[in-house]
DSSP file (Angstrom, degrees, kcal/mol; ACC not computed):
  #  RESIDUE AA STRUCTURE BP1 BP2  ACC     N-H-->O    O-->H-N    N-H-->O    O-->H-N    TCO  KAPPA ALPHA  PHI   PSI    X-CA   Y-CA   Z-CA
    1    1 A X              0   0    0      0, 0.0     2,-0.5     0, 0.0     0, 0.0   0.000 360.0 360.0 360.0 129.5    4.3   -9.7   15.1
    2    2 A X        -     0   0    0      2,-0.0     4,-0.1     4,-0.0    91,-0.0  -0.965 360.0-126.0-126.1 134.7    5.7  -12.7   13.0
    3    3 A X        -     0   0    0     -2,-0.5     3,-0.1     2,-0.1     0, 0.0  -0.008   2.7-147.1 -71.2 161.9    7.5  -15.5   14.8
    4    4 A X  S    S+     0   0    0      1,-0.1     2,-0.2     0, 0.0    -1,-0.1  -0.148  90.7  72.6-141.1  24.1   10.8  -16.3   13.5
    5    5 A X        +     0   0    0      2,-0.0     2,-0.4     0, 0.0    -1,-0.1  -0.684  65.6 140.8-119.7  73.0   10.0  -20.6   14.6
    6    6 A X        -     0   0    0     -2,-0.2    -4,-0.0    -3,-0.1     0, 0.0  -0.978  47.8-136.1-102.4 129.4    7.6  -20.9   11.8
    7    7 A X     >  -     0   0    0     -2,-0.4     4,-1.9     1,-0.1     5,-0.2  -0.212  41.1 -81.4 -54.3 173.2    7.9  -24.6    9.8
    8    8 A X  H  > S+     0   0    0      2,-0.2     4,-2.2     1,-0.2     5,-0.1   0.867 124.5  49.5  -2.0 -89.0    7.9  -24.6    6.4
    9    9 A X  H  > S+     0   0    0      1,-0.2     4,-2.3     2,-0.2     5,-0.3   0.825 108.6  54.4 -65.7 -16.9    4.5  -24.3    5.4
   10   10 A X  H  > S+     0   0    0      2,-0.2     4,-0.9     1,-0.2    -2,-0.2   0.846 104.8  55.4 -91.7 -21.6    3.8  -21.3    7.7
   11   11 A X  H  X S+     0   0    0     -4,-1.9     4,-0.8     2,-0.1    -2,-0.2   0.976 110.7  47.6 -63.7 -47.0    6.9  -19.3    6.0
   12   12 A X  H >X S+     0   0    0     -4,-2.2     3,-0.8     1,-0.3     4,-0.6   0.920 115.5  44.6 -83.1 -45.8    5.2  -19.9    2.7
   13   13 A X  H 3X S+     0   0    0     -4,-2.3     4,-1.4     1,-0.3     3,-0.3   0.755 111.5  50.5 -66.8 -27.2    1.8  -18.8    4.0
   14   14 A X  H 3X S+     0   0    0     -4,-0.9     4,-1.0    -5,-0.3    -1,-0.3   0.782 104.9  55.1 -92.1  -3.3    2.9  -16.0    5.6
   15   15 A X  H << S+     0   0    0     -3,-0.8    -1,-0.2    -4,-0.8    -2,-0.2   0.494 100.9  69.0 -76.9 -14.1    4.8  -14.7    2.7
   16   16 A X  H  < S+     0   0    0     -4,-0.6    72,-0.3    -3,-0.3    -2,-0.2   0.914 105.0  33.2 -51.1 -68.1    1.7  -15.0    1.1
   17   17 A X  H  < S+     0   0    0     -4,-1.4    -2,-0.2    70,-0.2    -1,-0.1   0.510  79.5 125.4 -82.6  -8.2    0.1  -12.5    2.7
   18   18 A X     <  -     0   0    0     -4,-1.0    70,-1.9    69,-0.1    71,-0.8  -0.119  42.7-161.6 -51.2 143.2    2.4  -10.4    3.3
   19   19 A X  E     -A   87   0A   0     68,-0.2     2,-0.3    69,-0.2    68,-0.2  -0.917  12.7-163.5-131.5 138.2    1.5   -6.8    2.1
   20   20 A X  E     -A   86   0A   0     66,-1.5    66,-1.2    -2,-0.4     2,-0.6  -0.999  11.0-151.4-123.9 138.9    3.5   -3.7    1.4
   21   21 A X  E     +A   85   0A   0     -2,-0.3     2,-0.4    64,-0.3    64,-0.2  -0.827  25.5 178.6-120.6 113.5    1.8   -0.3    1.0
   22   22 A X  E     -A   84   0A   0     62,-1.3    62,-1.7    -2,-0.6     2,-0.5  -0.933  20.9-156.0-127.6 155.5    3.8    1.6   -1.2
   23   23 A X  E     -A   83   0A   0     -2,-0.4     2,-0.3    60,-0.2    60,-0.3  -0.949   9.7-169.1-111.7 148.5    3.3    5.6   -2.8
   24   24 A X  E     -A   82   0A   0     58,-2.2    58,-1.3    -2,-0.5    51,-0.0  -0.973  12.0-144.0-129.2 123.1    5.1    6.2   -6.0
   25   25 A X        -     0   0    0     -2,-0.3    51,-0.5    56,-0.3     3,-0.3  -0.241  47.3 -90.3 -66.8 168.1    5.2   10.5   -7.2
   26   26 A X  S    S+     0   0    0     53,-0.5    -1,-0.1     1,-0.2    54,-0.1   0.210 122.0  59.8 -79.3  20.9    4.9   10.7  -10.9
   27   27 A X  S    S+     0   0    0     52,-0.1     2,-0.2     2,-0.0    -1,-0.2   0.664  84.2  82.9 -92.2 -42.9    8.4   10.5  -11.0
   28   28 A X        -     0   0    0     -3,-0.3    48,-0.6    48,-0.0     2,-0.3  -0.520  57.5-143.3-103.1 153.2    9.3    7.8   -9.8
   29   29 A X  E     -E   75   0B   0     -2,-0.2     2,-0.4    46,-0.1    46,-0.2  -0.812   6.2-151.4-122.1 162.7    9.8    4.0  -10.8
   30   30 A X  E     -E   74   0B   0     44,-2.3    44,-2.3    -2,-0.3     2,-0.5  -0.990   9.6-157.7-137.6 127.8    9.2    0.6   -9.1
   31   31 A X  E     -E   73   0B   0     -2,-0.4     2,-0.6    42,-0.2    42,-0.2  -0.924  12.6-179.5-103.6 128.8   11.2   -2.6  -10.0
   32   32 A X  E     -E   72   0B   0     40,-4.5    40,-0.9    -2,-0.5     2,-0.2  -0.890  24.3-125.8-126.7 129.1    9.9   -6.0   -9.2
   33   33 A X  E     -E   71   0B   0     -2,-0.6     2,-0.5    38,-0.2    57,-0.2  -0.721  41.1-104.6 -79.5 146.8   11.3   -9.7   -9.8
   34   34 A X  S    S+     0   0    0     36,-0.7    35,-0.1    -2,-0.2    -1,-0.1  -0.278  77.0 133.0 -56.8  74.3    9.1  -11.9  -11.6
   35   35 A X  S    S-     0   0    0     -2,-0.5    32,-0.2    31,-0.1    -1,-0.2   0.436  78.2 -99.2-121.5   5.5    8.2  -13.7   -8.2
   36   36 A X        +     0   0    0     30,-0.6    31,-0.2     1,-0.0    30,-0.1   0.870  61.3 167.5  94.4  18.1    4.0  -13.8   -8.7
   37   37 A X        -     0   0    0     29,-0.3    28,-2.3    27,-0.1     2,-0.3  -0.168  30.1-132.7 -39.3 147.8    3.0  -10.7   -6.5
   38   38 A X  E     -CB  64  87A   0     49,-1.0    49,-1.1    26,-0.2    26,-0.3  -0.781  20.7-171.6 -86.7 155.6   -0.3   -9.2   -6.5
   39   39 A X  E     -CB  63  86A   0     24,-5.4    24,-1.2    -2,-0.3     2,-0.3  -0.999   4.9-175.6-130.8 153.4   -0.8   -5.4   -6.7
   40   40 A X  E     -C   62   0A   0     45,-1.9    22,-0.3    -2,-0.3    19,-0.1  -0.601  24.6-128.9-138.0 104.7   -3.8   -3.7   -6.3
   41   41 A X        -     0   0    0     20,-1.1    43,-0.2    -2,-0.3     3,-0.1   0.278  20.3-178.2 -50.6 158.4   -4.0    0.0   -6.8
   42   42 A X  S    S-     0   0    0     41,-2.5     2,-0.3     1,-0.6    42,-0.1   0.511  76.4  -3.0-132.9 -32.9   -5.8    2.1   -3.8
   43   43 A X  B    S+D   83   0A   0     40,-1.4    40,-0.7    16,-0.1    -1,-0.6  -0.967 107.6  27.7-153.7-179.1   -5.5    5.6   -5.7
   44   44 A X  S    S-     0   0    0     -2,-0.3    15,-0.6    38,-0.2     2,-0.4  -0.171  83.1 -76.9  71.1 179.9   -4.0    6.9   -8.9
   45   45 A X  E     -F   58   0B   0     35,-0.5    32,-1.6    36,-0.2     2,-0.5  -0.970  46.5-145.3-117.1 138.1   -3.4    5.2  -12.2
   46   46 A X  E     -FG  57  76B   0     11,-3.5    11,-1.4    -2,-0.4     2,-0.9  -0.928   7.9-142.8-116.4 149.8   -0.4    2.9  -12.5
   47   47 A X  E     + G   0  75B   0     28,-2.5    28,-1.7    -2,-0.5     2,-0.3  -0.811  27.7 179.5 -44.8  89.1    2.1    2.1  -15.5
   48   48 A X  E     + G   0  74B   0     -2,-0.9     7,-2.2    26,-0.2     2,-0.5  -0.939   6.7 178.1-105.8 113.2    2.9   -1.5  -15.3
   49   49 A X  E     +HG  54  73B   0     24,-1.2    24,-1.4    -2,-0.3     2,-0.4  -0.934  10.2 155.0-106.8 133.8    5.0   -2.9  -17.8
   50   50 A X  E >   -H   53   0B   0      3,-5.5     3,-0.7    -2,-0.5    -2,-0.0  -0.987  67.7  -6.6-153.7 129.6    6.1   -6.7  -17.8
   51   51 A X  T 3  S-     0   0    0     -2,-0.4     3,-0.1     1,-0.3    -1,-0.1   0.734 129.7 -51.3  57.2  17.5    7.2   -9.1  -20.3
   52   52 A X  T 3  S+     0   0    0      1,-0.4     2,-0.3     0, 0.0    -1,-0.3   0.846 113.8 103.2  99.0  45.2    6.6   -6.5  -23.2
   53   53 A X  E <   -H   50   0B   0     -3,-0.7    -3,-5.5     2,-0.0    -1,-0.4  -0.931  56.7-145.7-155.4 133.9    2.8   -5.4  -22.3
   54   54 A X  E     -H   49   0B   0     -2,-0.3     2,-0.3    -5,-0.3    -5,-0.2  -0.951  17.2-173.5-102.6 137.4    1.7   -2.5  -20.7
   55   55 A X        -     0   0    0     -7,-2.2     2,-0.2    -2,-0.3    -9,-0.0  -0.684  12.0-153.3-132.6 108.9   -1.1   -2.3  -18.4
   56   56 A X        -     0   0    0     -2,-0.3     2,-0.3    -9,-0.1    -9,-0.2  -0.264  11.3-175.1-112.5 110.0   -2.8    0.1  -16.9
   57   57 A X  E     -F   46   0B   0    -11,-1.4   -11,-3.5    -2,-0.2     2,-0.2  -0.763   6.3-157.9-118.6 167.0   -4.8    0.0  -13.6
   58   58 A X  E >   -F   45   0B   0     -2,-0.3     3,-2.5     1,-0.2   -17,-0.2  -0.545  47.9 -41.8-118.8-165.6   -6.9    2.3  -11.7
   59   59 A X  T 3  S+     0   0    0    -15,-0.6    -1,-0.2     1,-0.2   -17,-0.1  -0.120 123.7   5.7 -29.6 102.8   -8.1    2.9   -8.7
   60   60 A X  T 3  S+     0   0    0      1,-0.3     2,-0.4    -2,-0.1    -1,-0.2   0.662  96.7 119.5  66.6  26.6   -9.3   -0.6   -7.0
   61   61 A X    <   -     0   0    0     -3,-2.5   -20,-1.1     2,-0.0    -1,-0.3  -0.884  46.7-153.7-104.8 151.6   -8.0   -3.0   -9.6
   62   62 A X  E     -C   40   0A   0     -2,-0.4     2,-0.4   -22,-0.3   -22,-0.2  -0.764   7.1-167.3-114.7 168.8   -5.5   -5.7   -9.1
   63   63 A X  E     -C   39   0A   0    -24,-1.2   -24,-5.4    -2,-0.3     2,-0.5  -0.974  15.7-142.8-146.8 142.7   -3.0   -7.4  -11.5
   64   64 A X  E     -C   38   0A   0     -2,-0.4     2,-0.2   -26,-0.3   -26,-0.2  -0.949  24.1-142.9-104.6  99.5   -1.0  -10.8  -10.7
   65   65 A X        -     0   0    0    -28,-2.3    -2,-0.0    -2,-0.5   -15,-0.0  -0.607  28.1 -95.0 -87.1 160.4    2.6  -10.5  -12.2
   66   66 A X        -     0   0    0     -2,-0.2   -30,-0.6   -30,-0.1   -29,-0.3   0.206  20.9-132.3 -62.8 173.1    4.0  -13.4  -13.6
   67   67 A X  S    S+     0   0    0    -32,-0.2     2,-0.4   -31,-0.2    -1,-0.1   0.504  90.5  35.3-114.7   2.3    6.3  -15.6  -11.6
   68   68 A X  S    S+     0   0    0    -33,-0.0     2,-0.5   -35,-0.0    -2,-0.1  -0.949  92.5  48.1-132.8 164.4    8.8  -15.9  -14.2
   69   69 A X  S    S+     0   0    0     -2,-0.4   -35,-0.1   -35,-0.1   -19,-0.0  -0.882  83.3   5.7 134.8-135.3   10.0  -13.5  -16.9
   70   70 A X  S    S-     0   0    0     -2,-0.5   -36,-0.7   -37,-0.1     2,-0.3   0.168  73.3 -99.1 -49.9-177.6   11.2   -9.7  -16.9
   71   71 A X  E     -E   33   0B   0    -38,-0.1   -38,-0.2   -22,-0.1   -22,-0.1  -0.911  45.5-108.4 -97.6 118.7   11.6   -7.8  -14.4
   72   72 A X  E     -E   32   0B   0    -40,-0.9   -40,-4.5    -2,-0.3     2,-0.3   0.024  19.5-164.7 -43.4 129.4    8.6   -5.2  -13.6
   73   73 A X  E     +EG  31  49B   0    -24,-1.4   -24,-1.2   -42,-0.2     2,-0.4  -0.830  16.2 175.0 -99.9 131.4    8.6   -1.4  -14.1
   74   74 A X  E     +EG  30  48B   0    -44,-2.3   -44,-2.3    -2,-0.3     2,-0.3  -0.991   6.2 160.8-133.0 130.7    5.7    0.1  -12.3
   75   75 A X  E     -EG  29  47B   0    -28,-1.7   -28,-2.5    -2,-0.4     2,-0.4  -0.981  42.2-100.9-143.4 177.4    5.5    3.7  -12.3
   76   76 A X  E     - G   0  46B   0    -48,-0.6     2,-0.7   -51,-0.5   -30,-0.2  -0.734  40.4-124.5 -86.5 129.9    2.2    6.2  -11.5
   77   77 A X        -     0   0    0    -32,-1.6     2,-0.3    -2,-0.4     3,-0.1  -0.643  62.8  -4.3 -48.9  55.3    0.6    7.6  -14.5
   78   78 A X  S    S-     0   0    0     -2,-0.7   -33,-0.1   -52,-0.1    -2,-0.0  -0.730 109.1 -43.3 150.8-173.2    0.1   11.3  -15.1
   79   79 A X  S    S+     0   0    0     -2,-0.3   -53,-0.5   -54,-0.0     2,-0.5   0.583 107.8  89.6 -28.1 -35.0    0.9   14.3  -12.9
   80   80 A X  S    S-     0   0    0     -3,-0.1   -35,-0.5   -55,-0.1    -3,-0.0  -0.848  79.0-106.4-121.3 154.4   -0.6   12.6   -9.4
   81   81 A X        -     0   0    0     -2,-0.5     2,-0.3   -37,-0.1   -56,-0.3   0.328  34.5-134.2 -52.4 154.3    0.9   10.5   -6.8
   82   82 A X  E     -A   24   0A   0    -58,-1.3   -58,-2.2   -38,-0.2     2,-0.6  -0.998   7.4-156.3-116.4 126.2    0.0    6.6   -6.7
   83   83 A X  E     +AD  23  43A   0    -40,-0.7   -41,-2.5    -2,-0.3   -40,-1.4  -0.944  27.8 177.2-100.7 105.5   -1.0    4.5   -3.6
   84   84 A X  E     -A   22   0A   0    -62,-1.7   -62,-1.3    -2,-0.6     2,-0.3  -0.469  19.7-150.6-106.8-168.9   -0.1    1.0   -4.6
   85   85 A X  E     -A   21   0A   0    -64,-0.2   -45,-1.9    -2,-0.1     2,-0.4  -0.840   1.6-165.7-137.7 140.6   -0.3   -2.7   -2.6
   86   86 A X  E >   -AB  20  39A   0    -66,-1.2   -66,-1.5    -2,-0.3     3,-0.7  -0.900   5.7-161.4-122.4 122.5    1.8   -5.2   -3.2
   87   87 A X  E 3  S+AB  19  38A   0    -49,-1.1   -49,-1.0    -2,-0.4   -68,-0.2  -0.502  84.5  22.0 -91.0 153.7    0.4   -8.8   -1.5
   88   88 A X  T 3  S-     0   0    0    -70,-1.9    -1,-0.2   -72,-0.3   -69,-0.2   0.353  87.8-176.9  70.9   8.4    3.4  -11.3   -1.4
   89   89 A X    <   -     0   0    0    -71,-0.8    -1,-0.2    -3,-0.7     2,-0.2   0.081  30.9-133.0 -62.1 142.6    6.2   -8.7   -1.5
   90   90 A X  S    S+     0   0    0    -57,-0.2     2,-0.4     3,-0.0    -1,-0.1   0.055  75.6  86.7 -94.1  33.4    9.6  -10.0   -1.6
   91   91 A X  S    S+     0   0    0     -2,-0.2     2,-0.2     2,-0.0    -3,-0.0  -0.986  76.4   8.9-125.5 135.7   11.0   -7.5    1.2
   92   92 A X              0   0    0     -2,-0.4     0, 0.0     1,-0.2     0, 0.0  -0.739 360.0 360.0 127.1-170.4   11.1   -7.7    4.8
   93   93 A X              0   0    0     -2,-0.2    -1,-0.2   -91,-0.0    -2,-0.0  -0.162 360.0 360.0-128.0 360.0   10.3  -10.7    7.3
């Protein structure tokens, strides 16, 4: 449950943590603005390209995207399905 009387600094902390649990098919693509998210894979390999570099993570690594730039293309690498995280994600209350 997240209170919707928070001050200041407890909107910025809880936006912090906020997490989204996302699947992506091999099909499919994920856009993110440049706001300084974490992601951390949980299964699969992912496609991240940002700011003209690809990088590629697997199963229980994380990446910090930048908080300025592109916008990010994330999509799942080969034939099977991806289970990502993304910590600070910029949807939702």
């Amino acid at each position: 449950m997240i209170s919707l009387n928070l001050n200041p600094t407890e909107k910025r902390l809880s936006a912090a943590r906020r997490m989204v649990r996302l699947m992506l098919r091999h099909d499919e693509v994920l856009r993110l603005p440049p706001a300084g998210q974490e992601l951390q894979v949980i299964s699969g390999v992912a496609w991240i390209t940002v700011n003209g570099r690809d990088i590629f993570l697997v199963s229980g690594e994380r990446f910090r995207l930048p908080s300025r730039g592109d916008t990010t293309l994330i999509s799942a690498l080969g034939r099977q399905s991806m289970i990502l995280e993304v910590f600070g994600a910029p949807w939702g209350a």
